[in-house]
Structure formats: structure tokens, C-alpha cells
C-alpha positions as CSV (number, residue, x, y, z in Angstrom):
1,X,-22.6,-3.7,-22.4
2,X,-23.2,-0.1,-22.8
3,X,-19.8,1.1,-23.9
4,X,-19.5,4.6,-24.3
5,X,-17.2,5.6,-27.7
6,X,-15.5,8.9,-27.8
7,X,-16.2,10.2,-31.2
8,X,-12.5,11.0,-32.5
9,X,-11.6,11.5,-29.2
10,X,-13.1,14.8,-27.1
11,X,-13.2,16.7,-30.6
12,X,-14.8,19.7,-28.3
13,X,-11.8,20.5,-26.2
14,X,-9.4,18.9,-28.2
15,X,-8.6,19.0,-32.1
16,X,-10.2,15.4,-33.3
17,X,-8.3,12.5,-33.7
18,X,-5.4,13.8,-31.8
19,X,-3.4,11.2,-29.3
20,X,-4.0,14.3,-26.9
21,X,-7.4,14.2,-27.5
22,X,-7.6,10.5,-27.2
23,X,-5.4,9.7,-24.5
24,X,-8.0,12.1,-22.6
25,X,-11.0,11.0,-23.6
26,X,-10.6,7.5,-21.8
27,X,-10.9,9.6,-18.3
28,X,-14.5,9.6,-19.8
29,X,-15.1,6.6,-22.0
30,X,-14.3,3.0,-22.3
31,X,-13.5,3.0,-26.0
32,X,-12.2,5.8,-28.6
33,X,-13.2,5.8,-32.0
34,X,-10.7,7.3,-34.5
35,X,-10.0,6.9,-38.4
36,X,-6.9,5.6,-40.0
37,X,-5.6,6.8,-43.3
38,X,-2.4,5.6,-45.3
39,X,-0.3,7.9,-46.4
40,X,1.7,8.2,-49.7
41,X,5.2,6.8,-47.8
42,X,2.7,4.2,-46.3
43,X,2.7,5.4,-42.7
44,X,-0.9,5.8,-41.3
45,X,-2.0,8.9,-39.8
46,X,-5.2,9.6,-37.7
47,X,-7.4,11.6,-40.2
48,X,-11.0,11.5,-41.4
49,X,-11.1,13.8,-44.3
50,X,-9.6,12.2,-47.7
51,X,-7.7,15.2,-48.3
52,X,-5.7,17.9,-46.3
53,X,-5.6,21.3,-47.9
54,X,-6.7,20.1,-51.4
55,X,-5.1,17.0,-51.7
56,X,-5.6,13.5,-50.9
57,X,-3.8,12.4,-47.9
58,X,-2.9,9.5,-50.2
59,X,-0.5,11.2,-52.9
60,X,0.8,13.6,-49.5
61,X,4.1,12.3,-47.5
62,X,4.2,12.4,-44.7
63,X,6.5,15.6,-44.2
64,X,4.1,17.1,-46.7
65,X,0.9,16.8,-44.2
66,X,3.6,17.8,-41.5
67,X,4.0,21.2,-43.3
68,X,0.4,21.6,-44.5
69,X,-1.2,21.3,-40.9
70,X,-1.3,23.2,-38.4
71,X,-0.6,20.8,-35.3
72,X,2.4,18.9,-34.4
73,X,2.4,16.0,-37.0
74,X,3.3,13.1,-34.0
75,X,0.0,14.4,-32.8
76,X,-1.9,12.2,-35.5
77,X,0.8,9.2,-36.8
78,X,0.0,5.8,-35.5
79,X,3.2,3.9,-35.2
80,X,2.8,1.9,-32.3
81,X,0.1,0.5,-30.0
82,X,1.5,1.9,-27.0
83,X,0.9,5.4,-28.0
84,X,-2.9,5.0,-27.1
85,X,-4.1,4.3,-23.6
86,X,-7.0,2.3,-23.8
87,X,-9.3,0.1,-26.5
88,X,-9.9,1.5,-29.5
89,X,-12.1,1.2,-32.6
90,X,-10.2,1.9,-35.2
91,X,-12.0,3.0,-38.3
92,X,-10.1,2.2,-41.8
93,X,-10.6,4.5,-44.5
94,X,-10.1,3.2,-47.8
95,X,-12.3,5.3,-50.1
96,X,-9.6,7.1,-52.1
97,X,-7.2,4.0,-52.1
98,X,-6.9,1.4,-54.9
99,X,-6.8,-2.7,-54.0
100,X,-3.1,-2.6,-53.2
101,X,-2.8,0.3,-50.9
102,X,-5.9,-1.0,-49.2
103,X,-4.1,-4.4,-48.7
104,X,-0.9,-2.4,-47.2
105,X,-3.2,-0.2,-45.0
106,X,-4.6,-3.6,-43.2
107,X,-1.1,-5.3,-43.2
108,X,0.2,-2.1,-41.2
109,X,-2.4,-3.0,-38.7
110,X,-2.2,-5.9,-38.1
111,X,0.9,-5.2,-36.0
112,X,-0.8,-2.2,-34.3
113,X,-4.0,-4.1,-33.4
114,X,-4.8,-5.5,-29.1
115,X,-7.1,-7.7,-29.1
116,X,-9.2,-5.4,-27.0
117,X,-9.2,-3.3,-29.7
118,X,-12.2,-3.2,-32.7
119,X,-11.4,-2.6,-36.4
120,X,-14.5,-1.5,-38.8
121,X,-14.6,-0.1,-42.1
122,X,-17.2,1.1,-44.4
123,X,-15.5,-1.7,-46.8
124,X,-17.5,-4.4,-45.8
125,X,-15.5,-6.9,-48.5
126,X,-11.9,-6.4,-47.0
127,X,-12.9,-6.8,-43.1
128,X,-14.2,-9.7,-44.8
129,X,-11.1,-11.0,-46.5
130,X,-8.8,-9.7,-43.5
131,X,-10.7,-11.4,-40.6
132,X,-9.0,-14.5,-40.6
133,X,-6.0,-12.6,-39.6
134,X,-7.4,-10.4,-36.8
135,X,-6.1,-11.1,-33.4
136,X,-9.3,-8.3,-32.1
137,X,-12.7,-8.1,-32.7
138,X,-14.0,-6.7,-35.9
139,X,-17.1,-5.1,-37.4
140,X,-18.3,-3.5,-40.4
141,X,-20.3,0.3,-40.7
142,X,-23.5,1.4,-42.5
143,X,-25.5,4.1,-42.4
144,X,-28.5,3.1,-44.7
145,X,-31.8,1.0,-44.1
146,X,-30.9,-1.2,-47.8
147,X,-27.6,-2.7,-45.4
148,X,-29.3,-3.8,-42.6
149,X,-30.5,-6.5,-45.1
150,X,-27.4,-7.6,-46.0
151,X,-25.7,-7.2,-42.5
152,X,-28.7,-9.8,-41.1
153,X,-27.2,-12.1,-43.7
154,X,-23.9,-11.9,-42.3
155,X,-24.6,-11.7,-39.2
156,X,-26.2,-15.4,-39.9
157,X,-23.0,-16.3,-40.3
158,X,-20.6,-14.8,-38.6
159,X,-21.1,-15.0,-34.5
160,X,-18.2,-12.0,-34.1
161,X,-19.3,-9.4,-36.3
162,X,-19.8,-6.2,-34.7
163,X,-22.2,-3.7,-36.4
164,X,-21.7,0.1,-36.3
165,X,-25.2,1.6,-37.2
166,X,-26.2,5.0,-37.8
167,X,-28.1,5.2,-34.8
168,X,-31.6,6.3,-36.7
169,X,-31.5,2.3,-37.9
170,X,-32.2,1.0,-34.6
171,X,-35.8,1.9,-34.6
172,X,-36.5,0.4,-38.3
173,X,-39.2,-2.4,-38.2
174,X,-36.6,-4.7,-39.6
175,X,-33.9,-4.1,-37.5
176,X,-32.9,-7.3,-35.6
177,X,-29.2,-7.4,-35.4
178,X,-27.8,-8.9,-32.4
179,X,-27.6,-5.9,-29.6
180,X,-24.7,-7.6,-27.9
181,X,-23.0,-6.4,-31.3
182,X,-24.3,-3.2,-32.1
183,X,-22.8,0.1,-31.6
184,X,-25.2,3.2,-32.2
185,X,-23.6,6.4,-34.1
186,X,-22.9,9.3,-33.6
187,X,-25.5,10.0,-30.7
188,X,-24.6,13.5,-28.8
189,X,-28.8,14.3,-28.0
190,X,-28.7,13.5,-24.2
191,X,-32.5,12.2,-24.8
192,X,-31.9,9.6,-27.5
193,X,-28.4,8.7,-25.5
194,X,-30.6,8.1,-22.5
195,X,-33.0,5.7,-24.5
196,X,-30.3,3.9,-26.2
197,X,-28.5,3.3,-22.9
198,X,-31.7,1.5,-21.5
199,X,-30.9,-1.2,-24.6
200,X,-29.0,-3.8,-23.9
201,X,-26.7,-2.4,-26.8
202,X,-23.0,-3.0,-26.8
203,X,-22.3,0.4,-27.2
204,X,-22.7,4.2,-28.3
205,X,-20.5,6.6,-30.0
206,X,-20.6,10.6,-28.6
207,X,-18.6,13.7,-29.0
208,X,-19.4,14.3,-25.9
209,X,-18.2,11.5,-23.9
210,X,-17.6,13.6,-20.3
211,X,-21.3,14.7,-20.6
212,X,-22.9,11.1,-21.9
213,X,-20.7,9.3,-19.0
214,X,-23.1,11.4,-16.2
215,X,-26.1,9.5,-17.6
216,X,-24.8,5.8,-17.1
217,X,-25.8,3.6,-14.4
């Protein structure tokens, strides 16, 4: 329990969502968070913003993002597994995309998943039509007190779902997800991350993972 999440990650040292930035986050953390985008050749690149210099990452090519960043463009395509060093949460973006580009974004990882390895989404309905085919864990995100409603329900009936909360939901009257489950966002105020880590939480997600790490026990 207690799992410490780099946010995207050491986006402080290192420009976010980088495989630099990852790879050295895990001298720090147990898991990385990062986001996956498809692109408009349908490779997937580590991105959180829909759109790179004005336009979605979705109608952009791949050599297009290349020559509209300004960082090596290896630096943030996902093609393999093996270029990350550690588990990861993997956070699939799908609010530009329509039902078939969503459907070729999870196909695509599939074959990058480790079982180790968490996939979450803000779209609650495809983890749900995709976790049949997950060979790693799985979880859905929310960030308003309306969800934690509906993520009770389907907590009720599903003993593997993990829950990413916006870590202000924890201390609702209502909350009662299961702990064992729950992974707080994005906490970088050393006093709430010391509360939290007293909870028998699964685990918390900092930008400041070499700083949060000084206050486990």
C-alpha cells in the first residue's frame, strides 16, 4: 500500500511525460503516471494537452508533432514496453477522439500493457468494455463528488477496479470506496501527503516524488 505515483514523471527537472523524465522518476517512486494520446498515423505519443501548437494531436502525424515541438520526438512515442523501466499507470485520453479511434487507441495497448502496469481513463464506458481483455489492472478517474455515487456502484461489482480520485473526495461524508483501490490526485502539499500516507490508501500521485518519498515509512 502506499504507492507513491510520479505525476508525468519528475515534470520539475524534467519536461513531463518524457521517457527521460520517467525512466528517472522510478529512483523516487514505485509507479509513473503518464497520458497516452493517438496520433493521426495511429502511433501513441505521451501527451496530456489535446492539441500541440493549435491543433489536435489527433489530425497531427507524427512527423508533424516531430516538427512542431521542441524536444526530440522519441522522447514522447510509446512503441514498446521496454522503453519504460518500471510500473506504470497509463492514462488514455480519448476526449477529442471519435468511437473508432478510441477503439484503435486501446487495441494499440493492449500489446504495450505488463501486468504490473494500471490503465485508467476518464472514459469510464470503454475501461468498461475493454476490461475483459486486460492482462493488468485497471481503474477509472473522477474528479467530482456526483461520481463517487456511481463509482460505489461499480465498485459493487467489480472487486478489481481501481479508483483515481481527486484527492479533495477522500474527505466527503460519502466517500467509502475501497482504500486498497484508491489512488489520491494530484497531492504535492507535504501536509495533506503526510495525512494521506497514514491511510491505508493504495496510493498517491505527486510532482514531487524525490521530496514526497522522504516522508514514507
Amino acid at each position: 500500500m502506499k504507492n507513491i505515483f510520479g505525476h508525468r514523471g519528475l515534470p520539475h527537472i524534467y519536461h513531463e511525460n518524457t521517457l527521460e523524465g520517467i525512466n528517472k522518476a522510478f529512483n523516487y517512486c514505485d509507479f509513473v503516471e503518464t497520458d497516452v494520446r493517438l496520433t493521426k498515423d495511429n502511433n501513441l505519443v505521451l501527451f496530456h494537452d489535446s492539441n500541440i501548437a493549435g491543433s489536435l494531436i489527433k489530425n497531427m502525424t507524427l512527423k508533424e508533432i516531430d516538427e512542431a515541438l521542441n524536444l526530440p520526438i522519441d522522447e514522447i512515442t510509446l512503441t514498446s514496453r521496454d522503453q519504460i523501466h518500471g510500473k506504470v499507470n497509463f492514462e488514455i485520453k480519448t476526449d477529442t477522439l471519435d468511437d473508432s479511434d478510441i477503439d484503435i487507441l486501446f487495441q494499440k495497448m493492449l500489446g504495450i500493457l505488463k501486468s504490473t502496469d494500471i490503465i485508467t481513463s476518464f472514459n469510464w464506458k470503454s475501461i468498461q468494455s475493454f476490461k475483459p481483455l486486460f492482462d493488468s489492472n485497471y481503474g477509472i478517474i473522477f474528479d467530482k463528488e456526483e461520481q463517487i455515487y456511481q463509482a460505489q456502484s461499480l465498485s459493487n461489482h467489480d472487486n478489481g477496479l481501481f479508483f483515481m480520485v481527486h484527492h479533495n473526495l477522500i474527505d466527503h461524508r460519502s466517500f467509502s470506496l475501497p482504500l486498497d483501490r484508491t489512488v489520491l490526485w494530484t497531492v504535492n502539499n507535504e501536509e495533506d501527503f503526510k495525512r494521506y500516507m497514514e491511510m491505508d490508501i493504495y496510493g498517491i500521485v505527486t510532482d514531487i516524488p524525490d521530496t514526497m518519498q522522504l516522508y514514507r515509512k
